[in-house]
C-alpha positions in Angstrom: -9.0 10.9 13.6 -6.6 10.8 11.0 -4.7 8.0 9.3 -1.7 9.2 11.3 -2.7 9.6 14.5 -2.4 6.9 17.1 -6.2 6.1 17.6 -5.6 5.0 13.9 -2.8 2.5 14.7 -5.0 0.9 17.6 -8.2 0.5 14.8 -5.8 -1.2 12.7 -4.3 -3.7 15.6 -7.8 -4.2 17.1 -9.6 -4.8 12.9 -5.7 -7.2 12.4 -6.6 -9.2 15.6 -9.8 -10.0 14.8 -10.4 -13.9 15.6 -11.6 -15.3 12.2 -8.7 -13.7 10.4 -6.3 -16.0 11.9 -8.2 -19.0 11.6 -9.3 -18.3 7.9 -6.6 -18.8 4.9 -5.5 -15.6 3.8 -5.6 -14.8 0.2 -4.0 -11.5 0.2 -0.9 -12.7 1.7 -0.8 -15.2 -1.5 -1.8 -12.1 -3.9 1.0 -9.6 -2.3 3.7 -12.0 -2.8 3.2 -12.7 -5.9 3.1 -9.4 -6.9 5.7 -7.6 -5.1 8.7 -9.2 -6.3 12.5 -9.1 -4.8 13.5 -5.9 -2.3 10.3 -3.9 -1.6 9.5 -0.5 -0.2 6.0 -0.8 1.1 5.1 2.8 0.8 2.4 3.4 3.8 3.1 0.6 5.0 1.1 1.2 8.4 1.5 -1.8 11.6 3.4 -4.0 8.6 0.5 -5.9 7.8 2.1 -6.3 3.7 6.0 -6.2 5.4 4.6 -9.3 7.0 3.2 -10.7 3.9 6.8 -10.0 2.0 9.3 -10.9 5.2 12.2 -10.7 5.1 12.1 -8.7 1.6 10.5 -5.3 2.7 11.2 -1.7 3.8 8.2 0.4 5.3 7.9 4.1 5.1 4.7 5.5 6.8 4.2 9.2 8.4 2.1 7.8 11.3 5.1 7.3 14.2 2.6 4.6 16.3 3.2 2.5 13.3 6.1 2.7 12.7 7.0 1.5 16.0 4.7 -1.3 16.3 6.5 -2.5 12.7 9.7 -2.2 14.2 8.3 -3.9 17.5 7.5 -6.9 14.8 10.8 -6.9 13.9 10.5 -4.5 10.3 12.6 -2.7 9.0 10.2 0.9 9.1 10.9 4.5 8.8 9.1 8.0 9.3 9.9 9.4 5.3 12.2 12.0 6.7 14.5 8.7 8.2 14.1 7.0 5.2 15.5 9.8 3.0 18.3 10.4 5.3 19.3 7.1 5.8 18.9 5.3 1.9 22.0 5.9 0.5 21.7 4.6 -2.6 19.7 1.3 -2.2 16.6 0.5 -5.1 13.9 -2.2 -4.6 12.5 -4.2 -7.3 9.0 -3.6 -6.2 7.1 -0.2 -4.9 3.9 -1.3 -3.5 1.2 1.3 -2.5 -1.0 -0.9 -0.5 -4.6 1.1 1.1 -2.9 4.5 1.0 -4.2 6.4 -1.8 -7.7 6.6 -1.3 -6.4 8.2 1.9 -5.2 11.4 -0.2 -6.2 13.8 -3.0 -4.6 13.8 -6.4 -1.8 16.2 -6.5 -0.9 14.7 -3.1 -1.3 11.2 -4.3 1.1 12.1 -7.1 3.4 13.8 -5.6 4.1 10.9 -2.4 4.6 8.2 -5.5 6.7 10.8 -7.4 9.4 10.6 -3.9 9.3 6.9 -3.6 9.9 6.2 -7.6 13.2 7.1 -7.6 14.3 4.3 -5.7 12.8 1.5 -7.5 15.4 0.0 -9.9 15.3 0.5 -13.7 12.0 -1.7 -15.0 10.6 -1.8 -11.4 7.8 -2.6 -10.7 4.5 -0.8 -9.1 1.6 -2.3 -7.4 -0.9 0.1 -6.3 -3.6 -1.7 -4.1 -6.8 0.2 -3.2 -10.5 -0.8 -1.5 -13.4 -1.0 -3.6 -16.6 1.2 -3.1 -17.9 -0.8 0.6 -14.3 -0.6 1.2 -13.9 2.5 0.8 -17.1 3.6 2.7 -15.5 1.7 6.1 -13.2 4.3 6.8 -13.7 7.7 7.2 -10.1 8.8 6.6 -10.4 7.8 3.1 -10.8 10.6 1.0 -11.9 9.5 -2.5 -12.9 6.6 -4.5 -9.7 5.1 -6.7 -11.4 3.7 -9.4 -9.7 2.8 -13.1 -10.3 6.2 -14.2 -8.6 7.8 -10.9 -5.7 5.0 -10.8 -5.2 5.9 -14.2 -4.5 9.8 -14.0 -2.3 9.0 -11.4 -0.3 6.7 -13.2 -0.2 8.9 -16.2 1.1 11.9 -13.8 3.9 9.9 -12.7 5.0 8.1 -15.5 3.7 4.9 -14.8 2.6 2.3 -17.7 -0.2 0.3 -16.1 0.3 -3.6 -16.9 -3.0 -4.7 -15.6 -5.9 -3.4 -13.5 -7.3 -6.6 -11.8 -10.5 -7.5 -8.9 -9.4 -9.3 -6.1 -10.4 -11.7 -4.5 -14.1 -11.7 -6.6 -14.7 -9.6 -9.6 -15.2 -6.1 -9.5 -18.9 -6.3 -9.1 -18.7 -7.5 -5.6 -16.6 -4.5 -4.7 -19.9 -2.7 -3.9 -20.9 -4.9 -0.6 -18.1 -6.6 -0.2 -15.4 -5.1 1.9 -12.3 -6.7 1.4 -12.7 -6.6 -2.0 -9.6 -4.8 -3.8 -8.2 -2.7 -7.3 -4.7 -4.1 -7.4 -2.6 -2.1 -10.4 0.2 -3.3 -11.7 2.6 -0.9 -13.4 6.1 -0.2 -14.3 7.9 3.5 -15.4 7.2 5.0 -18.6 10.4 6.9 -19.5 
């Protein structure tokens, strides 16, 4: 299985329906919209779980087609990247966010997927890169590497990125290694 096949988009409706995370307040939907600011492009933005969080705000790109049409089926605006770059004539967003999709690539394809999406962010955009922590990055075996500090920060430097903050969310970083929901959320805007 691969992060876009269809089996995928099922795990993440089946993990998103889960009982106890609709009866349990949900701190990430308070974290995203407070970080991603104005018009965003949620780049990988999977079944819309983070389009959700930003409504009516957000634009999704993702490759996987399954999710793209169960966003669209939630009423999102969502795209295959091909359709995206066809169709955006023009428009910028204030906010890029990269939500659980890097850890799902290597480096020089990392780089290269937020090189096509910074284009469209508005001058002094910003840039929120949000990736699992080491038990989260363990419950998935499409993920592909680790993106700690060091990693984040390569990246960033790659694409011309000046990182604002790198923060733990919801606990501090240290509860990242059983914990599986615990998060790296980067905050960055362009360089030159």
């Amino acid at each position: 299985m691969t992060s876009t096949d269809a089996e995928y988009t099922r795990r993440l409706q089946r993990l998103g329906s889960r009982r106890w995370k609709r009866l349990v307040p949900n701190p990430y939907r308070w974290n995203v919209r407070r970080l991603a600011t104005g018009r965003v492009l949620d780049v990988g933005c999977g079944i819309g779980r983070c389009l959700d969080f930003v409504r009516p705000r957000g634009t999704g790109v993702d490759p996987n087609e399954t999710a793209i049409a169960v966003c669209r089926q939630n009423g999102h605006e969502a795209y295959a990247p091909d359709e995206f770059a066809a169709g955006n004539t023009g428009r910028r967003f204030d906010t890029l966010l990269c939500s659980h999709v890097l850890e799902h690539l290597d480096e020089p394809t990392g780089v290269a997927l937020l090189h096509s999406y910074l284009p469209y962010l508005v001058a002094g955009g910003r840039v929120v890169l949000i990736t699992p922590q080491e038990r989260g990055q363990k419950s998935d075996s499409t993920h592909v590497r680790l993106m700690d500090a060091d990693a984040i920060g390569r990246m960033a430097d790659q694409c011309g990125l000046a990182i604002e903050r790198i923060s733990s969310f919801p606990l501090p970083r240290t509860f990242g290694r059983w914990f599986v929901y615990n998060e790296t959320v980067t905050v960055a805007r362009m360089a030159r």
